[in-house]
Residue, then its C-alpha position, 0 to 999 in steps of 0.5 A: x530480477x535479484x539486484x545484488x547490491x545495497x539499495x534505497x527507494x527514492x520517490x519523488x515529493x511527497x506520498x501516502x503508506x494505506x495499509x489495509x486488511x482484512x481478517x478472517x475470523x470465521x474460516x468456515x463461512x466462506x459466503x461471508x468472507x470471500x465476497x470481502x476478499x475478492x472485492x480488493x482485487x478489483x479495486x486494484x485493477x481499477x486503481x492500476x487503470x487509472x494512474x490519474x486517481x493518485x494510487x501508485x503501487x501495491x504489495x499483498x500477503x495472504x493468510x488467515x490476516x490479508x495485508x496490503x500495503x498501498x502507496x499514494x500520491x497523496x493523502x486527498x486522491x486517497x480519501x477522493x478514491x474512497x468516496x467516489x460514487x463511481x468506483x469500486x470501493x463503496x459499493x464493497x463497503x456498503x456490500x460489507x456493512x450490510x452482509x457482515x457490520x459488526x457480527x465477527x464473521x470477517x475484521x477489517x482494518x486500515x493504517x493510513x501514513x503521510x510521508x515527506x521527505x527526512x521521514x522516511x528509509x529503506x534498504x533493499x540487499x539481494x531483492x527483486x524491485x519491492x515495495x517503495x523501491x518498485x513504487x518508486x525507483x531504486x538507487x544505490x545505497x552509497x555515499x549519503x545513502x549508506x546509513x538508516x541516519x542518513x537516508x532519514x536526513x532531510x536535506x536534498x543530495x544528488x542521486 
């Protein structure tokens, strides 16, 4: 559903941005990078069936870089995710160091943001629910909400 009016993204408390990616750099050694690409959709499914491990909402694009952008509850549930023995994510780690490590074939990279409130804005015009606004909710972009300056203000308003 298009929302055509003027919104923000409000998230309640505190919250972690992961981008992460990955890089096809060889495009002809599929044996090496589609293994890379199909662990994520995993993980993502996993973390979607656990709301308790921290992880909120995700966003993909696909091309020759593959970005995510994942939202977090906090920046300890996601270091606990990365390290759990149990998950999905470290048995694709150590798949990828010992298949590919440091021999060019795939990159691989993340962006890890802790976000309060005052440090954070968004705006959405004529989008479907997306990003933080579908991470969160969305809210109309008026009154104290109008303005990148006033979104980024630190002091609580009513919604």
């Amino acid at each position: 559903m298009i929302h055509r009016k003027r919104l923000t993204a409000h998230l309640e408390g505190d919250f972690v941005v992961f981008l992460i990616g990955m890089r096809i750099n060889k495009p002809m050694n599929v044996h090496k990078w589609w293994p890379v690409a199909a662990a994520m959709p995993r993980m993502l499914k996993e973390l979607y069936r656990q709301p308790e491990l921290g992880f909120i909402h995700a966003e993909a694009w696909f091309s020759r870089t593959i970005i995510l952008v994942q939202y977090w509850r906090s920046m300890e549930q996601l270091l606990a995710y990365a390290k759990n023995k149990d998950g999905q994510h470290l048995p694709a780690w150590r798949a990828f160091n010992q298949s590919i490590g440091t021999d060019g074939t795939v990159g691989i990279w993340h962006e890890t943001y802790a976000a309060s409130l005052g440090s954070h804005e968004s705006v959405y015009v004529n989008m479907p629910p997306f990003g933080l606004g579908k991470a969160g909710s969305l809210r109309e972009a008026v009154g104290g909400r109008q303005s990148a300056a006033d979104r980024l203000s630190a002091i609580p308003r009513e919604p």
